[in-house]
DOMARFI-194800 format. One record per residue (C-alpha): x negated, y negated, z; residue in three letters. Coordinates in steps of 0.2 Angstrom, whole numbers, padded with zeros to 4 digits, always signed. Layout:
residues N
XYZALA...
***
This chain:
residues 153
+0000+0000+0000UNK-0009-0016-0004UNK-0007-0032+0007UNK-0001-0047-0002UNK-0009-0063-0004UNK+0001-0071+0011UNK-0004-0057+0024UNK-0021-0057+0019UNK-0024-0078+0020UNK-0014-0074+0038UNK-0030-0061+0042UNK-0043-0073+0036UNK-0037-0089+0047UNK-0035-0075+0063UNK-0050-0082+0076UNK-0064-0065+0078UNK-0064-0057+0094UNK-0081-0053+0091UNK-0091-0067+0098UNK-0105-0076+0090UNK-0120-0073+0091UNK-0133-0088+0098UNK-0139-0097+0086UNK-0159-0097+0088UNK-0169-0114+0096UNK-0177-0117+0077UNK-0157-0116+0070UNK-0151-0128+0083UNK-0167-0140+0077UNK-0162-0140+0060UNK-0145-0143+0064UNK-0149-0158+0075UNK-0161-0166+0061UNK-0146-0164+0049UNK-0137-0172+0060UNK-0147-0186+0066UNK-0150-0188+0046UNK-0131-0190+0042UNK-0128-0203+0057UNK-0144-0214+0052UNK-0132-0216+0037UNK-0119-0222+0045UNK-0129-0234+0056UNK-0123-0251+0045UNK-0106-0247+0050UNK-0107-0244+0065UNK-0117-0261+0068UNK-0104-0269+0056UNK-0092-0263+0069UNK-0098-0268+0085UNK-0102-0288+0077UNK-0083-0287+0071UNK-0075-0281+0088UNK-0087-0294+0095UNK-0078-0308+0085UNK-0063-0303+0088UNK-0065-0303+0107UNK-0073-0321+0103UNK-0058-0327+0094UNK-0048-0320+0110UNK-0059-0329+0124UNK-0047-0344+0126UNK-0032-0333+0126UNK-0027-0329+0147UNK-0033-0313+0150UNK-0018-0303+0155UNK-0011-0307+0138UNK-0011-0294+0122UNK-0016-0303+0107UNK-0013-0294+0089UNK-0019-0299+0073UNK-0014-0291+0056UNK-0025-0288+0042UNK-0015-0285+0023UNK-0020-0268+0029UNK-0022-0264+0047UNK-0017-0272+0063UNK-0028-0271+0078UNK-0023-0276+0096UNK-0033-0285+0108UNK-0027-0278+0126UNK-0026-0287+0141UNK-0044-0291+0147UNK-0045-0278+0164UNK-0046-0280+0182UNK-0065-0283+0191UNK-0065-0281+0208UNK-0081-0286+0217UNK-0087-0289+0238UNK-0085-0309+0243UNK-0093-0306+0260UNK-0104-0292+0264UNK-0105-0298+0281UNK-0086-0296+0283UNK-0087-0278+0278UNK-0102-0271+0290UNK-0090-0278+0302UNK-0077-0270+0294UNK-0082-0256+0295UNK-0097-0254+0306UNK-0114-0252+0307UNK-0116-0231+0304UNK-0101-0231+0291UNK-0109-0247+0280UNK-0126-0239+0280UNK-0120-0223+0273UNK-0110-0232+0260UNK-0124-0243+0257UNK-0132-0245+0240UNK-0148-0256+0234UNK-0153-0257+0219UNK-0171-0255+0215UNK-0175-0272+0205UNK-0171-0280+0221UNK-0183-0268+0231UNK-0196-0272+0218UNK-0193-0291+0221UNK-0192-0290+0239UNK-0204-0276+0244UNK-0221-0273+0238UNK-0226-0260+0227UNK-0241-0256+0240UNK-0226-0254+0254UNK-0212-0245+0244UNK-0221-0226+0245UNK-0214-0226+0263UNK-0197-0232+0257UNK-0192-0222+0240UNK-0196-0207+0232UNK-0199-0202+0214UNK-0195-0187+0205UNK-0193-0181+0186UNK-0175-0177+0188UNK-0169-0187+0172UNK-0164-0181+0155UNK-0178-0175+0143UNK-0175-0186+0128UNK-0176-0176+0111UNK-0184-0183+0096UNK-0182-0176+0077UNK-0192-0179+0063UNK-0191-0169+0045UNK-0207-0159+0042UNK-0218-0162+0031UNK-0214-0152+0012UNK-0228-0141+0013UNK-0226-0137+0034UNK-0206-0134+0028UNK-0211-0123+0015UNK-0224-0113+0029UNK-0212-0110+0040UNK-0197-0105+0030UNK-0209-0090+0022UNK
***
């Protein structure tokens, strides 16, 4: 009995149970430099973006901030949104007495440009530690033809 062509494009589009296998480190460079390749392409756009959303905001600086502003293109129409809440301390004094001494101190944060102004380099060993904990970054470049040509034999 032969299937038709509707039950067979049905078994095609059915997801494998049998996983795939890991794709090898060399495979995942050469997909990341394709990639990286394809969005380097792009790059224009994506600045030509960021400058036009930039106007935009610009044009809406004098509007008040909780209002929505649109604007309409002969094709599209973007909305500006209502600018959103900031919340920052006005007296840090008021909250160490707020909330006391042991509970401010936990919560406590300094950031380390302001250590660096205030402290020493020579004194801060006692005061911070420093570790490699970060991110690795990654950088890609394409090999060179004859390299390419090595390694692929």
């Amino acid at each position: 009995m032969k299937k038709s062509a509707k039950s067979s494009s049905r078994q095609q589009c059915r997801p494998r149970s049998v996983p795939a296998r890991e794709p090898r480190l060399e495979e995942l460079v050469d997909e990341l430099g394709a990639i990286e390749a394809r969005l380097n392409k792009i790059a224009p756009l994506v600045f030509r973006q960021k400058e036009i959303r930039e106007a935009l905001r610009a044009h809406a600086e004098g509007a008040p901030s909780d209002l929505k502003l649109v604007v309409q293109g002969a094709v599209y129409v973007a909305v500006l949104g209502e600018k959103p809440f900031e919340r920052k301390i006005t007296s840090m004094k008021a909250v160490f007495e707020t909330v006391g001494r042991e509970d401010f101190i936990g919560a406590c944060t300094f950031p380390l440009k302001e250590l660096d102004r205030l402290v020493h380099e020579s004194r801060q060993s006692a005061l911070i530690e420093k570790n490699r904990t970060g991110t690795r970054p990654i950088e890609v470049a394409p090999l060179p033809v004859k390299a390419g040509r090595q390694a692929m034999a």
